[in-house]
N, C-alpha and C positions, 0 to 999 in steps of 0.2 A: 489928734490928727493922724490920719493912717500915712504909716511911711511904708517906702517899700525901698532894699538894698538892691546894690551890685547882686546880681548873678550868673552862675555859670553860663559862657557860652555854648552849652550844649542842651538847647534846645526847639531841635531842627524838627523834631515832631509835635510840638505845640504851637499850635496858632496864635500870632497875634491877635489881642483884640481890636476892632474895626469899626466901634461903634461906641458914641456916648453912656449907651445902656452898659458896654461892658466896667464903664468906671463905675455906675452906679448900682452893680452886682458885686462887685469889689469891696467899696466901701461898705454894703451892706453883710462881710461878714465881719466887720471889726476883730481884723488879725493885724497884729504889729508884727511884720519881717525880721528874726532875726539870724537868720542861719542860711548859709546856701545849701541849695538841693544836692545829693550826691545821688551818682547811679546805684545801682542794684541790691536784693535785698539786704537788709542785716542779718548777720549771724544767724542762724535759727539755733535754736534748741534742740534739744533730743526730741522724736516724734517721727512716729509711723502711719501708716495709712488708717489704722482704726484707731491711734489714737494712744496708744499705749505706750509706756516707755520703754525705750531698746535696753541694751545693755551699756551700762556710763561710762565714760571714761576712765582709765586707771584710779585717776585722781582729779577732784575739781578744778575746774577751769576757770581760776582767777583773772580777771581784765587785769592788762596794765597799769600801774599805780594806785592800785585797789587792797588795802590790806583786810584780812579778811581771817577770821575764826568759824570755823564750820563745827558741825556735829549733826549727824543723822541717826537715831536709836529708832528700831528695830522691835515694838516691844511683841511683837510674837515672836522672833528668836531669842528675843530677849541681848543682843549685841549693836555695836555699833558697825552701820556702813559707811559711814562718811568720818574722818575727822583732821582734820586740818588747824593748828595752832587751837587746837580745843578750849586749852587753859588760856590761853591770851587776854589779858582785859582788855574792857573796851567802856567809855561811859554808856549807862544805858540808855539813855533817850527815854520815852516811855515804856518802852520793856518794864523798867522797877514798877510799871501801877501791874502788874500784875503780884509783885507784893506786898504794894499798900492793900488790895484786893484781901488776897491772903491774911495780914495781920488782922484788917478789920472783921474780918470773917470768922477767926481763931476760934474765939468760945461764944459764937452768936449764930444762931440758925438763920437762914436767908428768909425764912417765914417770918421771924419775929422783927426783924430789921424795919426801921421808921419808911415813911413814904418816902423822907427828902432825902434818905441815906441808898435806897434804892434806885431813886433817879440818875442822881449822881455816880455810882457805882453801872450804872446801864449807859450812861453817856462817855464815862472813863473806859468801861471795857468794849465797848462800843464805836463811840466814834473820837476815842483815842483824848478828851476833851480833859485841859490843862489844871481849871479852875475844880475841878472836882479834887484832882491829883493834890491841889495846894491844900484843898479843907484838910484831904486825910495826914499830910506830910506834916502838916503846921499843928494839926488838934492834934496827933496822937506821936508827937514826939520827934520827928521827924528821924535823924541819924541812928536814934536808937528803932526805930524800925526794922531798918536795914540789918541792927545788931540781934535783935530779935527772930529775923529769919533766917539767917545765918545759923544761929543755934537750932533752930526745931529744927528744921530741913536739914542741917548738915554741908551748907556750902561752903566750898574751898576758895574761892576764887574772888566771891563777892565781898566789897566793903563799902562802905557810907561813904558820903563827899571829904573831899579834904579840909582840912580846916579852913576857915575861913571863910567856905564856901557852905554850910551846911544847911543853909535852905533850899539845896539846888538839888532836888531829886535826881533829877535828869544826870546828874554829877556822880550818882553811883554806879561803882565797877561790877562787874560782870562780867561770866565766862560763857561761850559757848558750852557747856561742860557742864555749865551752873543750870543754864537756863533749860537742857535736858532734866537735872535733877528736878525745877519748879515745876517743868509737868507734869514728870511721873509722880512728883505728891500730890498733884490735883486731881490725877487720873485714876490713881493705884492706892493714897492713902487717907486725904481729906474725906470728911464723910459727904454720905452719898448727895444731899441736898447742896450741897457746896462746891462739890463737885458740878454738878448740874446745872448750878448757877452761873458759874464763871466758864465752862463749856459753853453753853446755850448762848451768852452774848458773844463770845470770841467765833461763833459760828455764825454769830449775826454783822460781823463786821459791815461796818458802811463803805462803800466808798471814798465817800468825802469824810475825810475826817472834821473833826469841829473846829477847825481852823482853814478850812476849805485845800485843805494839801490830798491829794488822790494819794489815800494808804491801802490799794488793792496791787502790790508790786511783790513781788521776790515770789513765797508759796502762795499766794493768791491769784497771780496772775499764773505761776508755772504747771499747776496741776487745777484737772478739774474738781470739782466738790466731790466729794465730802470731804472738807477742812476745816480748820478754824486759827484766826492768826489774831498774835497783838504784835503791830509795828512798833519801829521806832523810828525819827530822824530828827537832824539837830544841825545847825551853824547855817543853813541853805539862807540865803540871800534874798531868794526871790519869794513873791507873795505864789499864795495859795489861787491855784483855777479851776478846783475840781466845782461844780455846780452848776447852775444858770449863771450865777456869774462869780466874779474871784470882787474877793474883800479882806483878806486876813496878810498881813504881811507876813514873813516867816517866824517860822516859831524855832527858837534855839536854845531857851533857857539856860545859853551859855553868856551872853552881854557882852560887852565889848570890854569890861573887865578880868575877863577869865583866866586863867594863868596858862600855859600851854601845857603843861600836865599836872594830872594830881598824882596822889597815893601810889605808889609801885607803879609809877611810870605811866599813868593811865593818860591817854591823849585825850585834853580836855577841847581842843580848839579846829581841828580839824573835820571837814562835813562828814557825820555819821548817818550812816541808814542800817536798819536794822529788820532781818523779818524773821518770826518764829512761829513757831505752832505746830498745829498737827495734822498729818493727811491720812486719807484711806478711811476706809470702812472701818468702825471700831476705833478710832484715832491710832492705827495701826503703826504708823511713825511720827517719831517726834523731832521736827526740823528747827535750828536754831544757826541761823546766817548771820553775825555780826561784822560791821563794814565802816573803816574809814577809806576817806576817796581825797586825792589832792586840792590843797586850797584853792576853793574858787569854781571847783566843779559844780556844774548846778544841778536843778533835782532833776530834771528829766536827762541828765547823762548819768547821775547815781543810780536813778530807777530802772535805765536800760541795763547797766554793769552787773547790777546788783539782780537783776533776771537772769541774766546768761549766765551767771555765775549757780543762780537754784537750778536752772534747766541742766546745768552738768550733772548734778547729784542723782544718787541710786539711792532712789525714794521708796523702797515697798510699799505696797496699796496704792499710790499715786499712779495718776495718768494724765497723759497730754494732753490739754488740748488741741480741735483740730484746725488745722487753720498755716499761714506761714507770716513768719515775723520780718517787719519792716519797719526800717528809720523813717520818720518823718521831720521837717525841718518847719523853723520858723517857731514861733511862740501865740499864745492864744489860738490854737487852731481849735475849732470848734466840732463837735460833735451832735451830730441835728440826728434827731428821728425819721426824718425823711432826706430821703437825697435829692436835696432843694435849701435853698435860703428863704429865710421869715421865721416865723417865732415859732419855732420847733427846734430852740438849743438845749441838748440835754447836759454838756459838760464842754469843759476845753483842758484841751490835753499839755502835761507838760511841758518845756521847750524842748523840742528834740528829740520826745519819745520814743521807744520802740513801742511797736503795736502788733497786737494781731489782727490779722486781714482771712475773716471766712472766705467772702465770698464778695462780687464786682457786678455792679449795674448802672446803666444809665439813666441818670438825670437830668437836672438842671444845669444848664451849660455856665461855668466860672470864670471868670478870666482875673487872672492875676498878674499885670505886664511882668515879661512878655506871653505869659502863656495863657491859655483859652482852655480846659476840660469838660467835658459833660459826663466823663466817669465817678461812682461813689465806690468807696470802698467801706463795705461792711461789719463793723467791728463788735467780734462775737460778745466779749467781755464787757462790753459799755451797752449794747443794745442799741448801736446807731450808727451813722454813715457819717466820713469824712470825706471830703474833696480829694481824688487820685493828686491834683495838682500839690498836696502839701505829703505825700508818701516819695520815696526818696526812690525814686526810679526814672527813669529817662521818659521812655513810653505811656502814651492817656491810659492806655489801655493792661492791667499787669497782666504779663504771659503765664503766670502759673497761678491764677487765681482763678476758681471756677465764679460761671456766672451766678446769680442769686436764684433761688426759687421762690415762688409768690409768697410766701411764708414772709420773707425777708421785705 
């Protein structure tokens, strides 16, 4: 049953709806309310008129209540521009299938690998998916993986779950620091075929991950292509919306059993998001964002934190997208290919996302009591339009948003 809350009294430029028909464009976008509308836009990001990145701040720009291990390398100067609590651990979330990846790989060419072992390894680095994660963690040893990568590679920082826990991948520590080191052996010293392999899918990331959670957030969403990311996130509450429709509850591989820290103090319980990978031409930088957020925060306020926070970094080869970033409020909001209701939903956006907003056209007129819009706003990153009414602004119409062209 569609509910709709309390909202702010401010708003004297959206019409009421007036007619039967507006309840019955309402209900046909199946959104459940759960946030009130605030004025004007969010935060933006670093971003210039063509798109470039300016010059970054001193030092990253961590949200409030956000703890946070950065590391930005450099590899055509060969240094780091970014690093913030670098050695910090953090559990990995899915970050570690990029060493299950790894160990299975070790003495096996991606040519000669089985069909079902390729699937799986293209779902896992792909669209982030759990069950593959378990085959490799359970069949080949689980904790001594972790012990196994740490020696060839050289990591300082990383160690396996703590006792007790040591079916729990997701439960291995990790550095900012470390997880620069995992790409520059993928990049600079795996050989070439393997290297290619595990590129080529983290270039192909999905959207929706395989548990329907939108893992295009931190370097995916802050810079344009040429990248390639493997996320991570973990403890979030809420079920997954990225798709036609939401089906997956969340995925934590932490249980209601979890102890609150493991191994050298690693925070096993609190909501993690994590994004890493590589931007620019050549994978010219190697970005490694790891992120706890306070208990109870949910994934579209970790996803917006966890943006603002890439957008401050001084990325070489990276570039902005163009476009400016806005809050939106409420949950299930939906994202249609046309700026119209009916069965043209391509996804629904987190609760309370920040988005990017190209470009504004009118549509189909919405009415949400008390407000009535006929504005869309076009979202470059998803390829489709959401209702002005659910963008966190006062005004049908945004003031700094050019209009669309026929393209759009």
């Amino acid at each position: 049953m569609l509910r709709i809350s309390r909202h702010s009294p401010t708003h004297s430029r959206r019409t009421p709806p007036r007619t039967l028909a507006a309840a019955a464009a309402l209900f046909s976008l199946a959104f459940t309310c759960a946030a009130l509308p605030h004025s004007g836009a969010a935060a933006a990001g670093p971003r210039t008129a063509d798109g470039t990145q300016p010059t970054a701040p001193r030092t990253p720009q961590v949200p409030a209540g956000v703890t946070a291990g950065v590391a930005v390398f450099d590899r055509q100067t060969g240094t780091f521009t970014e690093q913030l609590n670098a050695s910090a651990t953090f559990r990995s979330a899915s970050v570690v299938k990029l060493l299950l990846a790894l160990d299975f790989l070790w003495n096996r060419s991606p040519a000669d690998i089985p069909d079902a072992d390729r699937a799986r390894l293209d779902a896992m680095l792909r669209s982030s998916q759990d069950s593959a994660a378990n085959h490799y963690w359970s069949t080949y040893g689980g904790p001594a993986i972790a012990d196994r990568m740490i020696t060839r590679l050289g990591l300082v920082d990383t160690a396996p779950p703590p006792a007790g826990y040591e079916g729990y991948w997701g439960y291995t520590a990790i550095s900012a620091r470390d997880t620069v080191k995992i790409y520059r052996h993928i990049l600079e010293s795996a050989p070439a075929d393997v290297r290619d392999f595990i590129m080529q899918r983290l270039r192909q990331s999905t959207r929706c991950a395989s548990d329907s959670f939108d893992q295009h957030f931190g370097v995916a969403a802050a810079f344009n292509r040429p990248w390639a990311v493997k996320q991570g996130w973990s403890a979030f509450s809420a079920k997954g919306t990225c798709g036609p429709g939401s089906s997956s509850s969340a995925r934590t591989q932490a249980g209601s059993t979890a102890p609150a820290t493991g191994a050298a103090g690693v925070d096993l319980s609190r909501p993690a998001l994590h994004t890493t990978g590589t931007v620019g031409t050549g994978d010219r930088s190697i970005v490694a964002v790891l992120t706890l957020h306070p208990d109870g925060t949910s994934y579209g306020r970790a996803y917006t934190d966890l943006g603002r926070l890439t957008r401050s970094l001084h990325v070489p080869g990276g570039t902005a997208p163009t476009g400016t970033w806005y809050g939106t409020w409420g949950s299930d909001v939906a994202v249609r290919n046309d700026p119209a209701l009916g069965d043209n939903l391509l996804t629904r956006l987190p609760a309370g996302v920040e988005v990017l907003v190209g470009c504004q056209k009118k549509g189909q007129s919405v009415s949400v009591p008390p407000y009535t819009n006929d504005w869309w706003a076009y979202l470059p990153q998803y390829g489709g339009y959401v209702t002005n009414i659910y963008i966190s602004h006062p005004d049908n119409q945004l003031p700094d948003v050019p209009l669309c062209t026929e393209q759009h």
